[in-house]
N, C-alpha and C positions, 0 to 999 in steps of 0.2 A: 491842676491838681497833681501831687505829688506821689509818686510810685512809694508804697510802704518798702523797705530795705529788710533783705535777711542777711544773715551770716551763714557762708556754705561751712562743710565740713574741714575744709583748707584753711580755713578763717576770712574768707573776702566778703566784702558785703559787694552785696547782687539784690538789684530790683527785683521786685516779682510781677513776675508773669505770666497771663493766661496763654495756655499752651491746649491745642485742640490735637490729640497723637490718636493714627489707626490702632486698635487694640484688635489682634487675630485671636479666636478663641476658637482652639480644641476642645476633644473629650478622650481620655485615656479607655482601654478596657475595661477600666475600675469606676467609671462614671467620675474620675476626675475632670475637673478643668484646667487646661494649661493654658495660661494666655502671654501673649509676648508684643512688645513693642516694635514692630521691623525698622523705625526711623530711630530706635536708640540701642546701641553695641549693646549685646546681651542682656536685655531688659526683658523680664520673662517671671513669672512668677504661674504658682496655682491655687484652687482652691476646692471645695468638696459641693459649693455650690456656685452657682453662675455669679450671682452675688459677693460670695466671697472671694472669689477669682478677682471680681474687679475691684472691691476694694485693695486687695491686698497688691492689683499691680498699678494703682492709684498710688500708693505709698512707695511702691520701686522704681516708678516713675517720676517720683518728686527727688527720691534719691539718686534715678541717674542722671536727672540735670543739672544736680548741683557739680558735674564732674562735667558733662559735655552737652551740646545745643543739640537738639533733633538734624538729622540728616535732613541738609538741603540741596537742591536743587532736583529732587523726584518725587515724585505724587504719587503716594499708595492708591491704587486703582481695584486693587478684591483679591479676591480668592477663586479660583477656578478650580473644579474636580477634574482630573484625567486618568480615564481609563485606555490602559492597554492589555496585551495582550505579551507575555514575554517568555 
């Protein structure tokens, strides 16, 4: 079966792809949501609800691949809290 073809912003046609990317989600002081992609250069958007957050980095995500491929060779592994003392 034949990969459907898009046209990126450059003009190149490019297969599509199902793409599985870590999404890190914050919360602002203002009960925003910041969420960002760590495996694509500046891929970050927000939203006012959890929902909206991911839609909207669902759609910035589709736009930074049309520029570059997710970062390979490391594995998003989480988020850890550290507390100190300074």
């Amino acid at each position: 079966m034949k990969r459907p073809s898009r046209t990126t912003r450059n003009g190149r046609n490019r297969s599509r792809v199902r793409h599985h990317l870590p999404v890190v989600v914050e919360q602002d002081e203002d009960g925003v949501f910041i969420v960002s992609i760590p495996t694509l250069r500046g891929c970050r958007s927000y939203g006012h609800t959890l929902e909206e957050a991911m839609t909207n980095i669902a759609e910035a995500a589709a736009l930074c691949l049309e520029d570059e491929e997710p970062a390979t060779g490391t594995t998003f592994v989480g988020v850890r809290d550290l507390e100190i003392v300074a």
